[in-house]
N, C-alpha and C positions, 0 to 999 in steps of 0.2 A: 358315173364319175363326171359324167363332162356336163348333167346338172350341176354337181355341186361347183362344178367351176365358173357358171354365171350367175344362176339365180336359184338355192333350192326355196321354193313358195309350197312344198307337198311337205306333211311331218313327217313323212318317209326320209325327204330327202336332208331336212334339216338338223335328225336323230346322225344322219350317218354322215353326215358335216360335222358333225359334234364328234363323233368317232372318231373318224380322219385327224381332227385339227388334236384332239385329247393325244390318239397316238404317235401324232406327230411330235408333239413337246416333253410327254412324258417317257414314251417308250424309245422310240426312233433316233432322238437327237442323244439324246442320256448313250445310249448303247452307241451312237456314233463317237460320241468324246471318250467312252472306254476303249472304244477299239483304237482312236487316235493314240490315248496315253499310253497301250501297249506296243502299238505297232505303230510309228509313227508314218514310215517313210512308205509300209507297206499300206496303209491306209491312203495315203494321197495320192498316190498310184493308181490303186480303184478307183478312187473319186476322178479320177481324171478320166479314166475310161469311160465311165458311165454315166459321166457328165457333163456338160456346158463350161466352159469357163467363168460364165456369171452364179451359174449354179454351184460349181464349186467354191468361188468366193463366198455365197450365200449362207452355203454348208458349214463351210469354214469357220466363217463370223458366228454361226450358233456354238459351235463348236469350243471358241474360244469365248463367250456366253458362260456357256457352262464350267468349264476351268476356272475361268475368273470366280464366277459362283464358289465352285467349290474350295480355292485358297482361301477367298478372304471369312468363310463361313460366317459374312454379314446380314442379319437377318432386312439389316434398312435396305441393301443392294439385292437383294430376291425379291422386296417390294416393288423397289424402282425397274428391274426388268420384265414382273409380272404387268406390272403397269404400260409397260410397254408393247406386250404381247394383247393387253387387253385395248387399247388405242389401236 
């Protein structure tokens, strides 16, 4: 892990930066904004525990990412966030 957190330069290490960063966006964050929309108050609880205050902002803002996502179900506003993810 603490390769891929400077330089992965091995195709070992760049397959499993591609991993990480994939289930980060699509499994991770996704299942953080369902647990937010059921459990609200009990979610930001956890998050506080086991997190940073900047980390939890962080969390947060993907979180509401994805909500936003999901009301306007605008395919041009999943462009412009993938866009963003990709920058």
């Amino acid at each position: 892990m603490c390769t891929l957190r400077n330089f992965p330069n091995q195709i070992e290490h760049c397959i499993e930066w591609g991993r990480d960063l994939f289930n980060k966006l699509f499994v991770d964050r996704p299942n953080d904004a369902a647990g937010y929309l059921d459990k609200p108050q009990s979610f930001v609880n956890d998050l506080k525990k086991s997190s940073t205050i900047s980390g939890v902002k962080d969390q947060m803002e993907e979180v509401k990412k994805i909500i936003d996502l999901k009301k306007s179900a605008d395919f041009s506003k999943c462009v412009s966030v993938a866009r963003e993810y990709f920058d």
